[in-house]
C-alpha positions in Angstrom: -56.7 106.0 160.5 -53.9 108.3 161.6 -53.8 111.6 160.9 -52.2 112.9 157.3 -49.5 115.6 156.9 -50.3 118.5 155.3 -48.2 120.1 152.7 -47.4 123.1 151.5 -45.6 123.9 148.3 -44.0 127.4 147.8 -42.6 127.4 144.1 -44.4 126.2 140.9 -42.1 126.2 138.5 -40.3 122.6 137.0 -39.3 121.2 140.6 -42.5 122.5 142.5 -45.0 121.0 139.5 -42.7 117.8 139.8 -42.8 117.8 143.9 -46.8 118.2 143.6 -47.6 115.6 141.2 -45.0 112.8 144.1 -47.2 114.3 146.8 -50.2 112.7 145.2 -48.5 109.2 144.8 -47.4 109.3 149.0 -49.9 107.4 151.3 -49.5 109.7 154.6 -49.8 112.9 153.3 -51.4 115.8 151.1 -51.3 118.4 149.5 -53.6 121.7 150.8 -51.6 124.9 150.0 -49.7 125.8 147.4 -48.0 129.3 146.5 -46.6 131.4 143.7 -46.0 135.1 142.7 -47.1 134.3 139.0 -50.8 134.5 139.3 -51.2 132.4 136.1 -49.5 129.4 137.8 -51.6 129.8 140.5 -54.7 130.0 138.6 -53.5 127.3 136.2 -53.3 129.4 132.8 -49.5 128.6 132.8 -47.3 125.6 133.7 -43.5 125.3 134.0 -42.0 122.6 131.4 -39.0 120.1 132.5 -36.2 118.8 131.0 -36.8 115.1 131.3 -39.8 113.0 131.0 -41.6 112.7 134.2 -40.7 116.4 135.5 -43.5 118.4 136.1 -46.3 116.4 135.7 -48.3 118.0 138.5 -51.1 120.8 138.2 -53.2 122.9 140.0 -55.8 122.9 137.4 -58.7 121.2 139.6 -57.2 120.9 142.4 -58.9 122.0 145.9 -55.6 123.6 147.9 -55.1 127.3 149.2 -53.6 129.5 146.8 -51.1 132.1 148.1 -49.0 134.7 145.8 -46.8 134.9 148.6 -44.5 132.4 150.1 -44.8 133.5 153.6 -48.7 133.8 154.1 -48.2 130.1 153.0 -45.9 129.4 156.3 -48.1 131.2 158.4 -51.0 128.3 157.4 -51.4 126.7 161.5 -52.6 123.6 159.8 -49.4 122.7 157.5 -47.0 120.2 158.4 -44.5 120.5 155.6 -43.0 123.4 153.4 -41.8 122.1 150.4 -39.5 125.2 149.2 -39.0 125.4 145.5 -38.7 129.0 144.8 -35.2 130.3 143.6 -31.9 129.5 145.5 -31.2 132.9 146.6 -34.8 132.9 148.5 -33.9 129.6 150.3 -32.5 130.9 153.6 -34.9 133.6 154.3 -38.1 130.9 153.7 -36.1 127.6 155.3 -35.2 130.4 158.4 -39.2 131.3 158.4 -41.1 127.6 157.8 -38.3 126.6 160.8 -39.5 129.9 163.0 -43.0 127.8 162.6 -42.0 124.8 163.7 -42.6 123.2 160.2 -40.8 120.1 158.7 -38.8 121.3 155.8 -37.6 120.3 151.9 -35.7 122.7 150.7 -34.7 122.2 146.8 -31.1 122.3 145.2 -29.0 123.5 146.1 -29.2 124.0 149.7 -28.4 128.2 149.3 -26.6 130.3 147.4 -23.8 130.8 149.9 -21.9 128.2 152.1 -22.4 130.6 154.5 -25.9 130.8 153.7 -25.6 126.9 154.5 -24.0 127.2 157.5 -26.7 129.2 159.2 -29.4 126.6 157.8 -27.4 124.2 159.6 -27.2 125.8 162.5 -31.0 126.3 162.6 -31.5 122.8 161.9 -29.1 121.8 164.9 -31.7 124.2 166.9 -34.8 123.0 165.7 -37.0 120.1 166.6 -38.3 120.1 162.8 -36.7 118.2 160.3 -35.4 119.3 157.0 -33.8 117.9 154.2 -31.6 119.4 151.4 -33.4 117.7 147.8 -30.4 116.4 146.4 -32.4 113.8 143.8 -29.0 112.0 142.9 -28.4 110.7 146.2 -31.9 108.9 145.6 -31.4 108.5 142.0 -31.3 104.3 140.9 -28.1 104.5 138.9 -26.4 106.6 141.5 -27.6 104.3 144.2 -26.5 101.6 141.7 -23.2 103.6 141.9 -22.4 104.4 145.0 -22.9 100.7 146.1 -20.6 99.5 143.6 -17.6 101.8 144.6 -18.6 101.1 149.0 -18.9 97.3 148.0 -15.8 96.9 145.7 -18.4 95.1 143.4 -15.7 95.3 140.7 -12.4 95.9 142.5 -11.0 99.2 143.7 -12.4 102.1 141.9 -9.9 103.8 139.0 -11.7 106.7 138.0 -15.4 108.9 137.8 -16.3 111.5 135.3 -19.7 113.3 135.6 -21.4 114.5 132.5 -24.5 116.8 132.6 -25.3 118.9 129.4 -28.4 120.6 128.0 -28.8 124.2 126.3 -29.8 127.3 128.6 -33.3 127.1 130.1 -34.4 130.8 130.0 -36.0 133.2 131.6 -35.1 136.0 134.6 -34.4 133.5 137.1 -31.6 131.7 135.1 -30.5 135.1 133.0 -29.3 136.3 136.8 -26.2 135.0 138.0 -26.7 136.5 141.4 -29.7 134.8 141.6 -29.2 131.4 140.3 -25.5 130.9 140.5 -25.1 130.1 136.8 -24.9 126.7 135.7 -21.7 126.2 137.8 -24.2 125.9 141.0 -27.7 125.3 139.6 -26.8 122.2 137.6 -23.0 121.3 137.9 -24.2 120.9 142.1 -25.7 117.7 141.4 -22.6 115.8 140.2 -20.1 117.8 142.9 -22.8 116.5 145.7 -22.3 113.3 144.6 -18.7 113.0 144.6 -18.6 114.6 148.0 -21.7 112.1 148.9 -20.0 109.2 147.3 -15.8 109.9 148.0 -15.9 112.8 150.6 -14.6 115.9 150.8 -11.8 116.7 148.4 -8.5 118.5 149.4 -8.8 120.5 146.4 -10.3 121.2 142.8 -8.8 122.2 139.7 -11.6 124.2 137.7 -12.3 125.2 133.8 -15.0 127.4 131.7 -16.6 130.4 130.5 -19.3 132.6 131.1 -22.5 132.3 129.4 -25.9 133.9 129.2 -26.6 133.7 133.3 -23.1 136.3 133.8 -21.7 133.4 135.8 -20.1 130.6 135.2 -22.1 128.2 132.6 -20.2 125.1 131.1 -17.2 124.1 133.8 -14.5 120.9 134.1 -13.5 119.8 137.1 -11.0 117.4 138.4 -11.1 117.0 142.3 -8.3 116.1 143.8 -7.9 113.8 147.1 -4.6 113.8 148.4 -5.8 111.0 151.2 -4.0 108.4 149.3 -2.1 107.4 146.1 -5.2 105.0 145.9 -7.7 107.9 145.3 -9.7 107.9 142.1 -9.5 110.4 139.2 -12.6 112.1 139.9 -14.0 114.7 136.8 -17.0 116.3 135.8 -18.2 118.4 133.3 -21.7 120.8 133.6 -23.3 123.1 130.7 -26.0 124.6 129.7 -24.1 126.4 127.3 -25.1 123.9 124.3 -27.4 125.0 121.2 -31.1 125.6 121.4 -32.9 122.1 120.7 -29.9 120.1 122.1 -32.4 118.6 124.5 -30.7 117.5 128.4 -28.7 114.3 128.8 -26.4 113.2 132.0 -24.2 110.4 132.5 -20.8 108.8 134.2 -18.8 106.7 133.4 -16.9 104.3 136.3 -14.0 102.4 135.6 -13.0 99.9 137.9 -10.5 97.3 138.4 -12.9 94.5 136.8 -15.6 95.9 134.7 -16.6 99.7 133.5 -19.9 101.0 134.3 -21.7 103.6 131.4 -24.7 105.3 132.3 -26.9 107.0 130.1 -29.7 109.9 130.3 -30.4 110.8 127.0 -34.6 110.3 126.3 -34.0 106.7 127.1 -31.9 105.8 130.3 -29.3 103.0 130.2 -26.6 101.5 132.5 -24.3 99.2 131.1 -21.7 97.3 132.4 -18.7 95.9 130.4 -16.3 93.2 131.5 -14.7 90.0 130.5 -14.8 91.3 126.5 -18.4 91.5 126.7 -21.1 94.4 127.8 -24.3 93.6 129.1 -27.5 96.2 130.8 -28.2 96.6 134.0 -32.1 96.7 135.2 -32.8 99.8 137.3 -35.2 100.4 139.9 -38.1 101.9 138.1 -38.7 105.7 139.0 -36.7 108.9 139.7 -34.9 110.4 142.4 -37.2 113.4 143.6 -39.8 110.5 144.2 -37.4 108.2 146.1 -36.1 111.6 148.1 -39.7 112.5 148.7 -41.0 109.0 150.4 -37.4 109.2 152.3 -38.6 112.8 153.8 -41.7 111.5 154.5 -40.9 108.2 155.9 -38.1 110.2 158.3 -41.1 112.4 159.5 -43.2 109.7 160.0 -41.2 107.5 161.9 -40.2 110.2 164.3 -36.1 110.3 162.8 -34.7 113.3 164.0 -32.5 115.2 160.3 -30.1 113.2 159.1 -27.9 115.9 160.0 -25.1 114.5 158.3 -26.6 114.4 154.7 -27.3 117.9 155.6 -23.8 119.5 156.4 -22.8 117.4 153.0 -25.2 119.1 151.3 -23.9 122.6 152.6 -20.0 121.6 152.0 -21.5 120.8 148.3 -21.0 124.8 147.6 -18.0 125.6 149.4 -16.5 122.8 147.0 -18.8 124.7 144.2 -17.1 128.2 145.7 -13.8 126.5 145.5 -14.4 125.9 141.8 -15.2 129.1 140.9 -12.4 130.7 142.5 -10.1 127.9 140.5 -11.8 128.8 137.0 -11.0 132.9 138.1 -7.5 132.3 139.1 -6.6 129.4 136.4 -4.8 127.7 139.7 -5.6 124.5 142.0 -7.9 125.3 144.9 -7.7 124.3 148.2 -11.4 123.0 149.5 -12.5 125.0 152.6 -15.2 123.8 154.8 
């Protein structure tokens, strides 16, 4: 029986609960550390909620694993393989740039640092490591995304006319989220999944034209977004709108909407997920995949390691040009103008 890889979670709050409970699902690994500087979570007392169903499921409650309250006597564990980082995005360099000083295989939640040029050095310690690491962005993995993305490559339904992102849900709380300098606002903590998959799915754009308003982080929290290719006259309109700006008891929802030469795609996330696809005067649902992205991006990880796949490198430098477009934004929402996208 070959040998298992040993994992180390530092983080229990929504992602790290949700990344524990996958870990128990994965043939080819466990789970034998874990690490957080809330005692309570440690001990089990207190859990972090999510926002869909299916987010953190997982619990320490029972469960035989080294406890650490801090992050770094976690890394310093000889016997672990893999350190899943969860903690908050303005901690991800200084543990990614430790695990990688160890020698350990690396998922690092989203988004991939607070600064591109936070980024930039993580990808420049992954180009110098013999580790691999992967940025956790769950839509790349995500069924209707997948669902999506195919459609546009494939010209399923003719050329692609337009995109528009929706992701919505009141504000989540807490010192973490109430600290722009921490957590980016929702402009970067939640808007990042839908500008990673249009730079994932279309590329890089030229440039972005940005809108919104502050809200209880001090950053940015509800923003509208067209970005702008200028490859061709062909290009898509590509928009997307993030909040977490809405009214206490709003609950989450995401979706898109793809219109395409042939037929218009509708996706759903509101309790109950749906994908729909309208052509020919008539609308009928598509069956998804069963299961969620941070379990599909987990296995990947895994499987990558496994196999003896070097980082996808590629994904990874995506995933750090994800915030310069994100940096872009912010500068076009200050400056009411059209920003040019540097990276």
């Amino acid at each position: 029986m070959s040998k298992k890889l040993k994992v180390g979670i530092i983080g229990l709050g929504s992602m790290g609960s949700t990344h524990l409970d996958i870990y128990s699902k994965i043939k080819g690994v466990e789970v034998v550390a874990v690490a957080d500087s809330i005692q309570s979570r440690l001990d089990g007392s207190s859990k972090a909620e999510g926002n869909i169903s299916g987010q953190a499921e997982g619990g320490v409650s029972g469960l035989s694993v080294k406890k650490y309250l801090d992050g770094m006597d976690l890394i310093n564990n000889s016997d672990i393989d893999i350190v899943d980082i969860c903690v908050g995005t303005d901690l991800h360099y200084i543990f990614v740039e430790a695990a990688l000083a160890k020698n350990k295989h690396v998922l690092v939640e989203k988004p991939l640092a607070r600064t591109y040029d936070e980024a930039q050095k993580i990808i420049q310690l992954a180009e110098q490591s013999t580790c691999n690491i992967m940025s956790a962005m769950c839509l790349r993995y995500w069924p209707a995304w997948v669902f999506l993305k195919e459609a546009i490559e494939n010209s399923t339904y003719g050329k692609c006319l337009s995109l528009n992102f929706r992701r919505q849900t009141s504000f989540p709380g807490g010192a973490f989220y109430s600290d722009d300098n921490q957590c980016g606002g929702a402009l970067l903590d939640l808007h990042v999944h839908d500008t990673d998959f249009v730079n994932y799915c279309m590329g890089l754009p030229d440039a972005v034209f940005s809108q919104g308003y502050k809200g209880p982080s001090g950053g940015v929290d509800h923003v509208v977004t067209n970005y702008i290719f200028n490859k061709t006259n062909a290009s898509p309109l590509v928009s997307s709108e993030g909040s977490w700006t809405m009214q206490e008891g709003y609950g989450f929802n995401m979706s898109y909407t793809a219109n395409f030469e042939n037929g218009t795609l509708s996706y759903l996330l509101d309790g109950e997920e749906t994908l729909k696809l309208s052509r020919d005067a008539q609308s009928e649902n598509i069956k998804l995949k069963e299961g969620m992205g941070y379990e599909f991006e987990i296995r990947a990880f895994v499987d990558e390691i496994l196999s003896g796949n070097k980082t996808n490198l590629d994904l990874l430098i995506q995933a750090a040009k994800t915030i310069a477009i994100i940096e872009a934004e912010k500068i076009s929402i200050e400056t009411c103008s059209v920003v040019a996208v540097k990276a």
